[in-house]
VEXDRENPA-983926 format. One record per residue (C-alpha): residue number from 1; x, z, y. Coordinates in steps of 0.02 Angstrom, whole numbers, plus 50000, padded with zeros to 5 digits. Layout:
(NUM; (X; Z; Y)) ...
//
This chain:
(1; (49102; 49039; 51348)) (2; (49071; 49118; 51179)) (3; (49183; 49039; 51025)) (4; (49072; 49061; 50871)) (5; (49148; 49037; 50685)) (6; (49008; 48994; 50568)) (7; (49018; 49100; 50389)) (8; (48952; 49070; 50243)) (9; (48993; 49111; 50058)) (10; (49091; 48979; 49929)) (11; (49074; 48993; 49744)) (12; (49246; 49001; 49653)) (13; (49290; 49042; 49457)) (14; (49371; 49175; 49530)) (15; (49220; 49251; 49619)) (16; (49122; 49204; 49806)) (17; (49240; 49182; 49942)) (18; (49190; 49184; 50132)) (19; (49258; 49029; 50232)) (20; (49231; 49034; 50408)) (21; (49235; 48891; 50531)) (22; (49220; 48804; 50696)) (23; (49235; 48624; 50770)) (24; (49412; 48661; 50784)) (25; (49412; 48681; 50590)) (26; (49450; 48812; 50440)) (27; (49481; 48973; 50514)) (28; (49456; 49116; 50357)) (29; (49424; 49064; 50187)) (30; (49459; 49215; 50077)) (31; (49381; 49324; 49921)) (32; (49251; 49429; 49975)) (33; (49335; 49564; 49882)) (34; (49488; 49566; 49965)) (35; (49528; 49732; 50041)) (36; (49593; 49671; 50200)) (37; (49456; 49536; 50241)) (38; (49376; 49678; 50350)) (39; (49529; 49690; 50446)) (40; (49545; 49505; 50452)) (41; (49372; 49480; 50540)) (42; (49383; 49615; 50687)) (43; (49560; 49520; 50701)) (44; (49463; 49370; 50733)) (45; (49341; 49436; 50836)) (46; (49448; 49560; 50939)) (47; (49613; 49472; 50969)) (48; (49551; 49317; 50957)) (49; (49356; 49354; 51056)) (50; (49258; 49253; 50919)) (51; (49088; 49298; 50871)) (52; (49050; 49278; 50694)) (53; (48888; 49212; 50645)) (54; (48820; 49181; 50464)) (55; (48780; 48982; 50451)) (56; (48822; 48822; 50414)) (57; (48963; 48699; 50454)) (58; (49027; 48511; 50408)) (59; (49193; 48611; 50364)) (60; (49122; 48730; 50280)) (61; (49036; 48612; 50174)) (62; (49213; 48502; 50153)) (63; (49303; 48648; 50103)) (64; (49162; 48706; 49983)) (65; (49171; 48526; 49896)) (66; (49356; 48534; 49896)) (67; (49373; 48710; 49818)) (68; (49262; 48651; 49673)) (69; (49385; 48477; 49647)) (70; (49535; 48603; 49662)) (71; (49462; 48718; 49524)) (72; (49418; 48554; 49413)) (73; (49595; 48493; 49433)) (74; (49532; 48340; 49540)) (75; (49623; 48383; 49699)) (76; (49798; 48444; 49729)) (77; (49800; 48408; 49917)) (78; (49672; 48511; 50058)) (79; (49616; 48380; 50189)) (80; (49475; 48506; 50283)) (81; (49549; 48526; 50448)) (82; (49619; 48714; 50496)) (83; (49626; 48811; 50627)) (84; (49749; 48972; 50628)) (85; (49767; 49082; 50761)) (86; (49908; 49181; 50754)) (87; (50078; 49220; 50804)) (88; (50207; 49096; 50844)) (89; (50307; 49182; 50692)) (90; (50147; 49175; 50594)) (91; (50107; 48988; 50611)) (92; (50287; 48954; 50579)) (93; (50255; 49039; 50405)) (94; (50094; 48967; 50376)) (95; (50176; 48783; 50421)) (96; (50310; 48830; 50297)) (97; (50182; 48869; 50152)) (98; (50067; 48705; 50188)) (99; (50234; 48614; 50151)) (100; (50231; 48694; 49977)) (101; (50217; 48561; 49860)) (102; (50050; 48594; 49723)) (103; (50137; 48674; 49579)) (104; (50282; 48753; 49634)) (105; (50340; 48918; 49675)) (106; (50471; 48992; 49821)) (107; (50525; 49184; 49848)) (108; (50506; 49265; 50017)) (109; (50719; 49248; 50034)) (110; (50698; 49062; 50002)) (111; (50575; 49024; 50168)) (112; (50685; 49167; 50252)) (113; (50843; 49041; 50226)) (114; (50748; 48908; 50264)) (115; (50708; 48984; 50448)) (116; (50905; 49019; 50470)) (117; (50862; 49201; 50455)) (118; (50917; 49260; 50298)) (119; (50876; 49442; 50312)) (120; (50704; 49409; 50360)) (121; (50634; 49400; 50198)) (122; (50508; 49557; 50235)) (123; (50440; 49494; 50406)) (124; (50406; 49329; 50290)) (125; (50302; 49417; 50158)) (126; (50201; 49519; 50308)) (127; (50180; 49342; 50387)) (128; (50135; 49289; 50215)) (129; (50000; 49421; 50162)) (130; (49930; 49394; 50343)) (131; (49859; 49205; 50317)) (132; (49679; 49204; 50307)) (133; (49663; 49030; 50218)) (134; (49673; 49089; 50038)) (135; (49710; 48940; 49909)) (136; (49725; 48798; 50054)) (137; (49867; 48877; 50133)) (138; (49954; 48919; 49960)) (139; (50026; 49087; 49992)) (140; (50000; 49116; 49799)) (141; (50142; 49003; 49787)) (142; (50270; 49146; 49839)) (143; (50342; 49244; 49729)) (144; (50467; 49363; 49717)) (145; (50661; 49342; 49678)) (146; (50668; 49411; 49522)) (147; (50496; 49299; 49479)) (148; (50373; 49419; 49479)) (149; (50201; 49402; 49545)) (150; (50217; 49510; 49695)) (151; (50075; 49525; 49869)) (152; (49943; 49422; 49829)) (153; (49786; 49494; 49933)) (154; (49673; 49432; 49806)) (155; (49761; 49508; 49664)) (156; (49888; 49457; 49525)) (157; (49750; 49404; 49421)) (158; (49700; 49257; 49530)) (159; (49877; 49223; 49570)) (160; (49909; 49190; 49386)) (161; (49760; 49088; 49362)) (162; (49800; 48975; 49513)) (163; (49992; 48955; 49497)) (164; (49935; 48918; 49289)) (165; (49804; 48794; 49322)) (166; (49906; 48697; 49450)) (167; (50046; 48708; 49327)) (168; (49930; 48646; 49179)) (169; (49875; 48508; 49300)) (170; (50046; 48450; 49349)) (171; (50075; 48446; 49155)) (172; (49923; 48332; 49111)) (173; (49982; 48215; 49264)) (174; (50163; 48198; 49230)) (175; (50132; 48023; 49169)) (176; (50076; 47933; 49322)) (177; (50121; 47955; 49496)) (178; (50064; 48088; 49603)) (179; (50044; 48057; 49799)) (180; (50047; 48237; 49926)) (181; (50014; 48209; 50082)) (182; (50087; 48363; 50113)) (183; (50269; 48360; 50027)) (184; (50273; 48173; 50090)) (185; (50304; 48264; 50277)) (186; (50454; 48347; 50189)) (187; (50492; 48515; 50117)) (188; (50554; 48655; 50188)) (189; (50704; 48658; 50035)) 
//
């Protein structure tokens, strides 16, 4: 049986992204510009046998909507449902990151302590540039230990913008209460 991901493109501020998806949900949603998003799809097709096919999909269209509230600074929480292959290492990473709460930052030794492994903190950052869910699965929410913006695959640039605009969000909302689905499951400090 052939597993088809449906692509199309989704318009950011920060330039078109390509989201990719199935009925098992949100497999790639990165800038088109990103070096390794070549890399990413034979990944997906190769290791993982899916055909990619340019189209449309009810995620797709979720995700596009939900991009466009994130950017507005209506949404601080990702409900489209994903779908990650990957390693068992690499899901435990990507797991880690969704329990990021919108806002705040961790280093690479910080999710390395967190896993009991304490000298792990490279094999966390190549976990960490490998997730294919750009923005959703907040990897730009990792920086390094001395606080510098370090590996983001779609460049410092965007990981200023996004780690300033969540900040200026959590700024404008610091005088009402603000529900996450996400940190309500618990943090991973």
């Amino acid at each position: 049986m052939t597993k088809i991901l449906r692509c199309r493109n989704i318009q950011t501020p920060l330039g078109p992204m390509i989201g990719m998806a199935n009925d098992d949900g949100l497999s790639l949603l990165e800038f088109a510009d990103r070096p390794a998003l070549p890399v990413e799809t034979r990944e997906l097709e190769q290791r993982y046998g899916y055909t990619i096919l340019s189209g449309e999909h009810a995620y797709l269209d979720q995700i596009d909507a939900e991009i466009a509230a994130y950017f507005a600074g209506q949404l601080t929480c990702f409900e489209t449902p994903l779908f990650l292959p990957g390693t068992p290492f690499q899901n435990t990473i990507w797991s880690m990151l969704l329990k990021l709460p919108y806002g705040k930052t961790r280093t690479y030794g910080d999710m390395a302590r967190a896993l009991g492994k304490p000298n792990s903190s490279r094999a966390v950052g190549g976990a960490n540039g490998q997730n294919r869910i750009a923005i959703v699965v907040p990897c730009h929410r990792i920086i390094g230990a001395d606080g510098s913006l370090t590996g983001y695959g779609g460049g410092q640039p965007r990981k200023r913008f996004l780690l300033d605009l969540e900040h200026r969000i959590l700024a404008g909302m610091s005088d009402r209460p603000v529900f996450h689905p996400i940190t309500a499951q618990g943090s991973f400090l």
